[in-house]
N, CA, C and O of each residue as an XYZ file, in Angstrom:
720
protein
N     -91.684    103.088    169.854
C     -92.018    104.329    170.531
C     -92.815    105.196    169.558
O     -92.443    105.537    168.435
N     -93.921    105.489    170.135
C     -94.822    106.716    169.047
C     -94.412    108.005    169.078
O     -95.271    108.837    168.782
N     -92.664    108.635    169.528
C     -92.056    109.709    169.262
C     -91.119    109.445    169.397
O     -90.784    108.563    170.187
N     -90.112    110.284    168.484
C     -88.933    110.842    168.181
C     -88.143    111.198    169.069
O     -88.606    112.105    169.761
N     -86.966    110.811    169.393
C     -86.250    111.110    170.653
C     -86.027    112.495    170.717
O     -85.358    112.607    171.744
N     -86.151    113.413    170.332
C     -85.949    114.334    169.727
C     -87.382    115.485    170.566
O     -87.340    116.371    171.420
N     -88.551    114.822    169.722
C     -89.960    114.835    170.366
C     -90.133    115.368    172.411
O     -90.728    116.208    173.086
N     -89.123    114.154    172.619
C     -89.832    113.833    173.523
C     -89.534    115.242    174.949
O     -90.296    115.329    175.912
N     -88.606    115.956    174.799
C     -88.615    116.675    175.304
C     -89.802    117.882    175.619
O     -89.844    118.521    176.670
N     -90.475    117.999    174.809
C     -91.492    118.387    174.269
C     -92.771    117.605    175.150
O     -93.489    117.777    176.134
N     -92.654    117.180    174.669
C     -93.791    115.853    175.247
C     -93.579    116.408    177.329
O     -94.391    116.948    178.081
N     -92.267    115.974    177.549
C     -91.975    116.192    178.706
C     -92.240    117.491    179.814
O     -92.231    117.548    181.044
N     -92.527    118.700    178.505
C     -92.307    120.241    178.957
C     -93.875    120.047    178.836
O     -94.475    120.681    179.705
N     -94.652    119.362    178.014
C     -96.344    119.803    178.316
C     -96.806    118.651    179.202
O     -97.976    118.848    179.530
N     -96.350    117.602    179.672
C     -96.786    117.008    180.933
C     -96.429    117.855    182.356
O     -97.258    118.127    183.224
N     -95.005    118.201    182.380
C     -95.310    118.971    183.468
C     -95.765    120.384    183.624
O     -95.778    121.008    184.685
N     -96.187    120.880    182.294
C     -97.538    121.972    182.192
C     -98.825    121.433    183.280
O     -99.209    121.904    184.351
N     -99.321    120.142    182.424
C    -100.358    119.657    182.867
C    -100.621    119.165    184.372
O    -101.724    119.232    184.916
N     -99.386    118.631    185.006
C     -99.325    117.891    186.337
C    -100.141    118.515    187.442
O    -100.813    117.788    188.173
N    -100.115    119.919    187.613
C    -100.720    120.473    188.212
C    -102.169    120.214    188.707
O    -102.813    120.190    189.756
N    -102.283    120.081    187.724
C    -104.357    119.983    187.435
C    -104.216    118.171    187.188
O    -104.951    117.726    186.306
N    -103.452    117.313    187.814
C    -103.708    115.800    188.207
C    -104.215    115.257    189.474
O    -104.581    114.105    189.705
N    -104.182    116.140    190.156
C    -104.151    115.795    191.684
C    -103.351    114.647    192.280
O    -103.722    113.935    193.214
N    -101.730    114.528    191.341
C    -100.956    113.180    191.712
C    -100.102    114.296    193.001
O    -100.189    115.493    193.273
N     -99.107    112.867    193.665
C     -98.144    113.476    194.972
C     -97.236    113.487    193.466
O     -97.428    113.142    192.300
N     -95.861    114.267    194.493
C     -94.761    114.634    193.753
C     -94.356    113.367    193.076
O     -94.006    113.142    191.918
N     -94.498    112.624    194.097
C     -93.350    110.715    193.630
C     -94.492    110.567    192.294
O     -94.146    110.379    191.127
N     -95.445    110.656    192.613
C     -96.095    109.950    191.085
C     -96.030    110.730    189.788
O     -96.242    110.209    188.693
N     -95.622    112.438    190.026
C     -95.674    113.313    188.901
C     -94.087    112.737    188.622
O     -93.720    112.560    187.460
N     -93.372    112.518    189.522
C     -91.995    111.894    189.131
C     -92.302    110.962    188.076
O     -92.421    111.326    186.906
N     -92.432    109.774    188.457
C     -93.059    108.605    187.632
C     -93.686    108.490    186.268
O     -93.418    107.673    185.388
N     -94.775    109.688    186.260
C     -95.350    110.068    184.841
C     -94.461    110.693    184.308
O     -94.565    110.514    183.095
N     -93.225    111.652    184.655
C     -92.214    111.937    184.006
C     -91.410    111.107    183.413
O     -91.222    111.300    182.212
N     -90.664    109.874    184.127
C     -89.890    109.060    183.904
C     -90.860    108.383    182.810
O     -90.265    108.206    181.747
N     -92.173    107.969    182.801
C     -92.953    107.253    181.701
C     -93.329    107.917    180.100
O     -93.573    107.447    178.989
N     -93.242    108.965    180.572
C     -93.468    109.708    179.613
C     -91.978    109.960    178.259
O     -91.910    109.947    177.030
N     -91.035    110.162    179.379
C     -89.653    109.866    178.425
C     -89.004    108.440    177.934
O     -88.048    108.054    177.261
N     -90.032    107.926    178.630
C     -89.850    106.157    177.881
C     -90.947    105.927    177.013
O     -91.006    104.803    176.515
N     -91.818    106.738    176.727
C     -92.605    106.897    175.476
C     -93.862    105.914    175.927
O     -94.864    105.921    175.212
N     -93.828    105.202    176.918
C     -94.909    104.834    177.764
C     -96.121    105.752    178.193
O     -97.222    105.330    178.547
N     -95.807    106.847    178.120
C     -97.399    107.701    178.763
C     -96.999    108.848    177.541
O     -95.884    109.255    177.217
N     -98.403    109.218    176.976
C     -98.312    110.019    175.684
C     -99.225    111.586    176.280
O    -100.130    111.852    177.070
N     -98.606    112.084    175.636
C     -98.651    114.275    176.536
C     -99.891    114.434    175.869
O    -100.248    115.602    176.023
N    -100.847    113.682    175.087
C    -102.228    113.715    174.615
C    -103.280    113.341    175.512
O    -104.356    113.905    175.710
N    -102.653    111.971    176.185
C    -103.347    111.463    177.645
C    -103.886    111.960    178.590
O    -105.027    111.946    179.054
N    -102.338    112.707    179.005
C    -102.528    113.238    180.111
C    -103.376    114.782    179.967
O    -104.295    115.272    180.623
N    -102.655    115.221    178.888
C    -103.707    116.457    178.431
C    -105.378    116.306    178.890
O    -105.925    116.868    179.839
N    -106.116    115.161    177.687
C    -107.325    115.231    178.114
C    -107.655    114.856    179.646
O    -108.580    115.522    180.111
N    -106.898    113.633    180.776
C    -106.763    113.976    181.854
C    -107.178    115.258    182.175
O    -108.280    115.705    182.494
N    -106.099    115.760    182.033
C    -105.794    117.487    183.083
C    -107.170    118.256    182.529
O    -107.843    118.784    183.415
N    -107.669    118.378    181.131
C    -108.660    118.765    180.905
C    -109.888    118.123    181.550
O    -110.319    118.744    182.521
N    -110.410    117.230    181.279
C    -111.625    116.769    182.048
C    -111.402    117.671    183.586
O    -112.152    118.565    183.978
N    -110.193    117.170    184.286
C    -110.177    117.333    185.711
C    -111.100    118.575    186.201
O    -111.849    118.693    187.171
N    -110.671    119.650    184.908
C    -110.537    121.069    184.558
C    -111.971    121.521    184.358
O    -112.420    122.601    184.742
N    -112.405    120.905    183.939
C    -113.302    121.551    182.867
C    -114.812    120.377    183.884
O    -114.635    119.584    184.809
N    -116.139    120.770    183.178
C    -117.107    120.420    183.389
C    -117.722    119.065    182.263
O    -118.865    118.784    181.901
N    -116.576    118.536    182.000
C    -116.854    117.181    181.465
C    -116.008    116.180    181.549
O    -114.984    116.273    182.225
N    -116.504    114.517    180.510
C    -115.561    113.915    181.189
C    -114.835    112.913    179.997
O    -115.282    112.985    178.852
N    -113.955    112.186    180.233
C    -113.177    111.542    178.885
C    -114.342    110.580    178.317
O    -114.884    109.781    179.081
N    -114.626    110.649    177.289
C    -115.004    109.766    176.578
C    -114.739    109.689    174.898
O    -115.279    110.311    173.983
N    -113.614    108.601    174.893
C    -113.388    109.153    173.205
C    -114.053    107.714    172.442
O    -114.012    106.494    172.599
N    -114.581    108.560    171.669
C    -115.027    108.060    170.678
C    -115.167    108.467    169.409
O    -114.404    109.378    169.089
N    -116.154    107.945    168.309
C    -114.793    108.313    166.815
C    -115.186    110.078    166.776
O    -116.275    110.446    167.219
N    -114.591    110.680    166.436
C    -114.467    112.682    166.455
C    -114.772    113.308    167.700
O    -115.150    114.471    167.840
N    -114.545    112.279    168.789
C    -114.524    112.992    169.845
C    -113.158    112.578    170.842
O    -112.364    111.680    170.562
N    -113.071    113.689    172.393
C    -112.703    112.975    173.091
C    -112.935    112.933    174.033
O    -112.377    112.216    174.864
N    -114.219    114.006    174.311
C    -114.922    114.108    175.234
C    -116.455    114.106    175.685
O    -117.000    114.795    174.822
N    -117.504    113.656    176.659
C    -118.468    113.909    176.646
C    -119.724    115.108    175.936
O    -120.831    114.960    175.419
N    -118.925    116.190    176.220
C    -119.387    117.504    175.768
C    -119.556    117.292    173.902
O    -120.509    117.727    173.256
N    -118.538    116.631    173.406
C    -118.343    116.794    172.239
C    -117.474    117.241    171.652
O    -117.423    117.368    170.429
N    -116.573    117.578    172.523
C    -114.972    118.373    172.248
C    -114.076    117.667    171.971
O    -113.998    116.638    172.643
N    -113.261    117.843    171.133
C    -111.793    116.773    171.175
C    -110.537    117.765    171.808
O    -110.743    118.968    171.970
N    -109.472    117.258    172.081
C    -108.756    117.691    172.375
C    -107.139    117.439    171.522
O    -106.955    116.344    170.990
N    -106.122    118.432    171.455
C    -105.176    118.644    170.693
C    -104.064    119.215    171.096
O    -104.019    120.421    171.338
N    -103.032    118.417    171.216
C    -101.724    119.114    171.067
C    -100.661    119.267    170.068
O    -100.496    118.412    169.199
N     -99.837    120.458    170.163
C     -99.031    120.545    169.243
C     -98.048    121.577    169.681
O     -98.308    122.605    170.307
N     -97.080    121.234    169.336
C     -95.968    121.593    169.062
C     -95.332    122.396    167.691
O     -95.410    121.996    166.529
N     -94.446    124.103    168.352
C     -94.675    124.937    167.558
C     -93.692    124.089    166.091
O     -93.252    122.952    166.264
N     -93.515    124.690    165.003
C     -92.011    124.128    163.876
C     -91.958    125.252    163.004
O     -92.821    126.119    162.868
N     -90.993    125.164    162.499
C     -90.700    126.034    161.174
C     -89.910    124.990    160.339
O     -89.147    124.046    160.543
N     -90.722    125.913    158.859
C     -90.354    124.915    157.803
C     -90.067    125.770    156.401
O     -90.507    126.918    156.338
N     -89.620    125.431    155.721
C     -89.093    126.509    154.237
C     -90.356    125.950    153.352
O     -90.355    124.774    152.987
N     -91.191    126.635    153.097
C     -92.962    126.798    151.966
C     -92.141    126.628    150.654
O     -92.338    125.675    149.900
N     -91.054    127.759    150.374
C     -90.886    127.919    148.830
C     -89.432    128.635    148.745
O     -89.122    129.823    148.833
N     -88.666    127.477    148.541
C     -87.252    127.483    148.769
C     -86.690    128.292    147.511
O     -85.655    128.737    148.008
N     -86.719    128.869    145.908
C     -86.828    129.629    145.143
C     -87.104    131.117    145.758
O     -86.311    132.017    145.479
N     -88.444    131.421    146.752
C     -88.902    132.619    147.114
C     -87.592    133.014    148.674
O     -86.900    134.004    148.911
N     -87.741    131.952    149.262
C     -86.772    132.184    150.372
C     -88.265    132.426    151.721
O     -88.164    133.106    152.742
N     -89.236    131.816    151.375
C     -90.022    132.095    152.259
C     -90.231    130.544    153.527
O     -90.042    129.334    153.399
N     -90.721    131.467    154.730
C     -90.324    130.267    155.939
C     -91.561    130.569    156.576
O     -92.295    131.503    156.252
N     -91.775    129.746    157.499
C     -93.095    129.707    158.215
C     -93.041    129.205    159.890
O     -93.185    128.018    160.184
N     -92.886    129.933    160.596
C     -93.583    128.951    162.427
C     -94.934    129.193    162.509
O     -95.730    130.130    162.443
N     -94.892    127.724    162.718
C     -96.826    127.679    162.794
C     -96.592    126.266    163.499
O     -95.588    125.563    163.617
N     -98.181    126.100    164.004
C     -98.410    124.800    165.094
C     -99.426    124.055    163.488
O    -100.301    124.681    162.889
N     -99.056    122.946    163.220
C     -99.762    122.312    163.105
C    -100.821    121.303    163.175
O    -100.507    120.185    162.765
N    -102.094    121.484    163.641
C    -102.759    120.921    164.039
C    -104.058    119.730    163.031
O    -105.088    119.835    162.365
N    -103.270    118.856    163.442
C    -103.359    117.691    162.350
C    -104.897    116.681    162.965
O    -105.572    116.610    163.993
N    -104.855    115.958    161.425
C    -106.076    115.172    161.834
C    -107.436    115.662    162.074
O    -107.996    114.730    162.651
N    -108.317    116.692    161.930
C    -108.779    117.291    161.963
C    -110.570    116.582    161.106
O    -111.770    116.800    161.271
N    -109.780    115.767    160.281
C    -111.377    115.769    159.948
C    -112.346    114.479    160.059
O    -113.359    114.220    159.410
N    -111.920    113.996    160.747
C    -113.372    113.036    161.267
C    -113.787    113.728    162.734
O    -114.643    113.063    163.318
N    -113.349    114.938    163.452
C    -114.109    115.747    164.502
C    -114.759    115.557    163.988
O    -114.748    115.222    162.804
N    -116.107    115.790    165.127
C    -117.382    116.349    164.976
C    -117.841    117.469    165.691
O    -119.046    117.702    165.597
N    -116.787    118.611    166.753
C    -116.867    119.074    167.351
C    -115.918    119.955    167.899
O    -114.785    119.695    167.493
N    -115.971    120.824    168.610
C    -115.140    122.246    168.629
C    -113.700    121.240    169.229
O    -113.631    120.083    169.645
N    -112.530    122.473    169.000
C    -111.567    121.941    169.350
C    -111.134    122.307    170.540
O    -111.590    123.441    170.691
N    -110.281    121.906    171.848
C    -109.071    122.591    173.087
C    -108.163    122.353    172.412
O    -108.275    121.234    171.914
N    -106.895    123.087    172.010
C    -105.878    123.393    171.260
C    -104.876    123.825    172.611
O    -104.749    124.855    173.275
N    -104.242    122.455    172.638
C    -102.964    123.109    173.414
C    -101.686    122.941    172.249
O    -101.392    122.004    171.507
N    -101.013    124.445    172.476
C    -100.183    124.736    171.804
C     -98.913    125.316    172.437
O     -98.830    126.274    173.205
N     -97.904    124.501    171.934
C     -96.529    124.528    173.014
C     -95.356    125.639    171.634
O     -94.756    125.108    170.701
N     -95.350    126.700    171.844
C     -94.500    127.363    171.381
C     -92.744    127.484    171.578
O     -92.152    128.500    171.943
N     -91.993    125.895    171.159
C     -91.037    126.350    171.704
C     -89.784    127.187    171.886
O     -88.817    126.954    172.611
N     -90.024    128.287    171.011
C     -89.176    129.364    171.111
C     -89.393    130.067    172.213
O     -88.402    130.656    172.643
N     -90.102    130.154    172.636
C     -90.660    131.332    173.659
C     -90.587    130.447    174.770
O     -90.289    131.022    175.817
N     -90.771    129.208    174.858
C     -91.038    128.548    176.543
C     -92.489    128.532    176.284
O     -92.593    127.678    177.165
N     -93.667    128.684    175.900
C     -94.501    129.333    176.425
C     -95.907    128.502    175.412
O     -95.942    128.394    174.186
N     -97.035    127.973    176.507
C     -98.068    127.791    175.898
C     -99.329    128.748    175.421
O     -99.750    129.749    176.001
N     -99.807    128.156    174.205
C    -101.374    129.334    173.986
C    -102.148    128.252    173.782
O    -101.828    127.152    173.329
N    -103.302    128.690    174.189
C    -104.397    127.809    173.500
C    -105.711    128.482    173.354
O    -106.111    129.530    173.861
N    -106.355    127.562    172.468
C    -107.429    127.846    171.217
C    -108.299    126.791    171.447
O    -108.169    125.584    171.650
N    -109.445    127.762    171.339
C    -110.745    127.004    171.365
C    -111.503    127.324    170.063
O    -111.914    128.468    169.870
N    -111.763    126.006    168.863
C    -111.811    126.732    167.892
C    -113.221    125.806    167.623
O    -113.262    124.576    167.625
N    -114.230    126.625    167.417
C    -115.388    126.100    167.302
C    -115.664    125.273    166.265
O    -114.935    125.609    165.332
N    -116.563    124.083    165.872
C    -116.623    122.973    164.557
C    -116.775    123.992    163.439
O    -116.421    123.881    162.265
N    -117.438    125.112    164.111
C    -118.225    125.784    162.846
C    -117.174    126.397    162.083
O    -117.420    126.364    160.877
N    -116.022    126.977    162.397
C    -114.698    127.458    161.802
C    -113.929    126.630    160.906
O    -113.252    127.058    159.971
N    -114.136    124.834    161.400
C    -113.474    124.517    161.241
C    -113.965    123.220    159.677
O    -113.631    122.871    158.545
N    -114.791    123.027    160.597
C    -115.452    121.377    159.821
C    -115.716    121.844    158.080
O    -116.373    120.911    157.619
N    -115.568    122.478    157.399
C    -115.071    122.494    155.897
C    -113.653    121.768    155.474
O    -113.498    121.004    154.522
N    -112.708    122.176    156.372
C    -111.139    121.782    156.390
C    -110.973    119.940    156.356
O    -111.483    119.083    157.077
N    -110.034    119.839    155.188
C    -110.223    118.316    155.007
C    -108.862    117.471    155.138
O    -108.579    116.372    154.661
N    -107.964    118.520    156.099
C    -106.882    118.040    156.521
C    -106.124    118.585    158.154
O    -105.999    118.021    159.241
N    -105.853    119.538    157.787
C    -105.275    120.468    158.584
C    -105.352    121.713    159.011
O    -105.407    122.546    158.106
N    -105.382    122.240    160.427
C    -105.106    123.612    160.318
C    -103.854    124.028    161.258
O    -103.585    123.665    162.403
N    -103.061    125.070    160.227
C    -102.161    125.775    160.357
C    -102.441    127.565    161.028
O    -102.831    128.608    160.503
N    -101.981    127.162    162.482
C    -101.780    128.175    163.262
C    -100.437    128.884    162.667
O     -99.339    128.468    163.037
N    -100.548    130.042    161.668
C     -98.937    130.337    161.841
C     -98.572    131.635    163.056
O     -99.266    132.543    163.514
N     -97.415    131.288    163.248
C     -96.890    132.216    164.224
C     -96.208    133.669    163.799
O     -96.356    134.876    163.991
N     -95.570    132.962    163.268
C     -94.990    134.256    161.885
C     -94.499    133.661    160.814
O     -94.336    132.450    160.666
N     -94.186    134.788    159.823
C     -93.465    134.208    158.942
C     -92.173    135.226    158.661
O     -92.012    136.356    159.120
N     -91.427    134.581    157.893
C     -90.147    135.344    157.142
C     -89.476    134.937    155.731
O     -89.757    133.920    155.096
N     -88.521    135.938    155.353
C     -87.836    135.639    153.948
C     -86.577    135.617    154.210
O     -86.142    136.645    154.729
N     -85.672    134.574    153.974
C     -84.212    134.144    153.927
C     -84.088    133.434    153.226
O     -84.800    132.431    153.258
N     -82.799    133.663    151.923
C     -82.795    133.008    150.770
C     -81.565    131.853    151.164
O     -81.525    130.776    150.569
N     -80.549    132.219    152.262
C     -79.467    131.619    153.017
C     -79.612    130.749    154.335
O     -79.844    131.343    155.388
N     -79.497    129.493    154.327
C     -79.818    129.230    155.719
C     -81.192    129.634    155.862
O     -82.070    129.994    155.078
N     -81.094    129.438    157.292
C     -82.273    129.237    158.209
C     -82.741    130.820    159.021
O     -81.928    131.484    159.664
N     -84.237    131.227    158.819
C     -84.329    132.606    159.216
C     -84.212    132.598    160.578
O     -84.613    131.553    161.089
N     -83.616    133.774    161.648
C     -83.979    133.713    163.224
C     -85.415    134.030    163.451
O     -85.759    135.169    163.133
N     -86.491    133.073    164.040
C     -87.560    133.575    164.415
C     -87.848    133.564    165.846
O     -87.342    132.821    166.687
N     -89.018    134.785    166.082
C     -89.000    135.183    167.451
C     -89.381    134.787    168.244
O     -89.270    135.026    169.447
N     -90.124    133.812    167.448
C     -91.499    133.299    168.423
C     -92.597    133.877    168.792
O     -93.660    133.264    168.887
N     -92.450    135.194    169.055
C     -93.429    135.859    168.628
C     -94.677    136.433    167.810
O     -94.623    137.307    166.945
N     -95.870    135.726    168.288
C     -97.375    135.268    167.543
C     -97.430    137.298    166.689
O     -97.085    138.458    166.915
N     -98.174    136.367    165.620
C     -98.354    138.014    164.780
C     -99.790    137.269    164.091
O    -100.013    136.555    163.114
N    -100.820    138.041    165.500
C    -102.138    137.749    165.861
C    -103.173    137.886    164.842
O    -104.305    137.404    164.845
N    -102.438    138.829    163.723
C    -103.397    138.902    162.798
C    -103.688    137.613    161.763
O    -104.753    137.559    161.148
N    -102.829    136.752    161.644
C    -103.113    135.333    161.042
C    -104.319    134.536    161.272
O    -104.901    134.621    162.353
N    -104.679    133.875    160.470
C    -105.998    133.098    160.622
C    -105.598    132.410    162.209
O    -104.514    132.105    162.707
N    -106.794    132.343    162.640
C    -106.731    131.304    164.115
C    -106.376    131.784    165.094
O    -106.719    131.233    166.140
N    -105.721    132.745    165.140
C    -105.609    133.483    166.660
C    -106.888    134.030    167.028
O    -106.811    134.381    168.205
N    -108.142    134.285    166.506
C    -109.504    134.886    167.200
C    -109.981    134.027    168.036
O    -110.843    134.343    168.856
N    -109.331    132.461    167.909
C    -109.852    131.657    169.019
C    -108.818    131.608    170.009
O    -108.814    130.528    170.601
N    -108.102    132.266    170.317
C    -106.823    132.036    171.697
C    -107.520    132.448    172.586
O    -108.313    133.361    172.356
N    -107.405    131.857    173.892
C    -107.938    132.265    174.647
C    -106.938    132.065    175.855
O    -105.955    131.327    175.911
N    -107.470    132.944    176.829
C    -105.919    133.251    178.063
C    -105.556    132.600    178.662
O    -104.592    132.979    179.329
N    -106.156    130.870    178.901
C    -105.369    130.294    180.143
C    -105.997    129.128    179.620
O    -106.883    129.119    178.766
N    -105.452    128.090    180.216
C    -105.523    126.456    180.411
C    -106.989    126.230    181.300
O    -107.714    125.281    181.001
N    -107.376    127.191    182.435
C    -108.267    127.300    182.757
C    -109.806    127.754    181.938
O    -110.901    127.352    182.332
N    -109.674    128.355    181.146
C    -110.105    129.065    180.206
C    -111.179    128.038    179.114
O    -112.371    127.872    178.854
N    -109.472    127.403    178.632
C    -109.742    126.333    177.488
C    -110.435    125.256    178.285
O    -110.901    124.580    177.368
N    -110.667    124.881    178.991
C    -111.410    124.129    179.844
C    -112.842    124.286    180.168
O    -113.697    123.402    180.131
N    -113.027    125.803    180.562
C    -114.332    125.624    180.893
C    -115.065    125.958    180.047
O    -116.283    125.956    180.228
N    -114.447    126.364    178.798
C    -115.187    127.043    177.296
C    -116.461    125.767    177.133
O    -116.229    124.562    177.225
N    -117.780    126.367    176.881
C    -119.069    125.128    176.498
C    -118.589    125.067    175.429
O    -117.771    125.838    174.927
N    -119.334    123.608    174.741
C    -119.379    123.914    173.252
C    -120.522    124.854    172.583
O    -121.464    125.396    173.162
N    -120.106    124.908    170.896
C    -121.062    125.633    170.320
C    -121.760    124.626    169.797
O    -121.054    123.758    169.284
N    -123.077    124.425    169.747
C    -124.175    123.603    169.225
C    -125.050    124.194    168.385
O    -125.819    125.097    168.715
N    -124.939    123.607    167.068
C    -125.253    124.121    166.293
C    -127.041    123.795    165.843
O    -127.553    124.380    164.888
C-alpha cells in the first residue's frame, strides 16, 4: 500500500472533497471510496481528475508536469512537528514535497486537518523554481518546552506562501498559467 493506515483517512476526506466535480452516480462515488481505503485509488488521481474536469485543461503527465497547460498538481496534508527540541519550538505547516523537476506553476490542494477545512494555492514556477526540495506552507507556529503544543489550525497569513491562496477549488482550477 503507498499509505499509512493512519494516512488514509485523509486520503478519504480529500476524495470526497473532490467527488463532486467527477460526474460519477452515488454507487460509484461509493466504490472510489471503498478503493481508495484499500489504497487502490490514490487522492492525487482523483485530484488531477476533479481538476482537469474543472479547469480548461487536460491530464497529461509527463516528467514536471501533470497537465497540458503546464501545471502540476499537489496534495497535502496539514502536520506538526518539533524544529528545535532545546528551543521548545513547533511548527503546522503543509508540506509540499518533490518540487523540483516541475517545470511549471503549481494547484496546491491543501487539507488542514485541524480545522476540517481545505485551502489552496496557486503558486507560480516563478516563486518557486530556485527551491531544490521543498516548500513549507507553515500554518503557525509555537513554543512548548513540555509535550506537545495545542494548535489552532488557524493560518497566520503573514508566512511565506499564503500570497498564493486563493478562495475556492473552483478558483485553483481555472487560474492560467504564468509564461514566462
Amino acid at each position: 500500500m503507498a499509505t499509512t493506515d493512519n494516512a488514509v483517512q485523509y486520503d478519504v476526506r480529500m476524495v470526497r472533497e473532490f467527488a463532486p466535480y467527477l460526474n460519477l452516480s452515488a454507487c460509484e462515488i461509493d466504490n472510489l471510496i471503498k478503493f481508495t481505503k484499500m489504497g487502490i485509488v490514490q487522492r492525487e488521481t482523483v485530484a488531477e481528475v476533479a481538476m482537469s474536469a474543472t479547469g480548461d485543461f487536460r491530464g497529461d503527465s509527463a516528467i514536471g508536469r501533470d497537465f497540458d497547460d503546464g501545471t502540476d498538481a499537489k496534495t497535502v496534508v496539514s502536520s506538526a512537528r518539533n524544529n528545535n527540541k532545546l528551543k521548545g519550538q513547533w511548527t503546522n505547516s503543509f508540506m509540499v514535497r518533490s518540487v523540483t523537476t516541475k517545470t511549471g506553476d503549481l494547484r496546491v490542494i491543501a487539507y488542514n486537518k485541524i480545522l476540517d477545512q481545505f485551502h489552496y494555492f496557486y503558486i507560480p514556477y516563478s516563486a518557486y523554481r530556485h527551491i531544490s526540495s521543498y516548500i513549507e506552507i507553515i500554518i503557525e507556529r509555537s513554543t512548548c518546552y513540555d509535550g506537545e503544543p495545542t494548535f489552532t489550525g488557524i493560518p497566520q497569513r503573514h508566512f511565506k506562501w499564503w500570497e498564493y491562496e486563493v478562495s475556492s477549488f473552483a478558483e485553483l482550477c481555472n487560474r492560467q498559467p504564468n509564461k514566462l
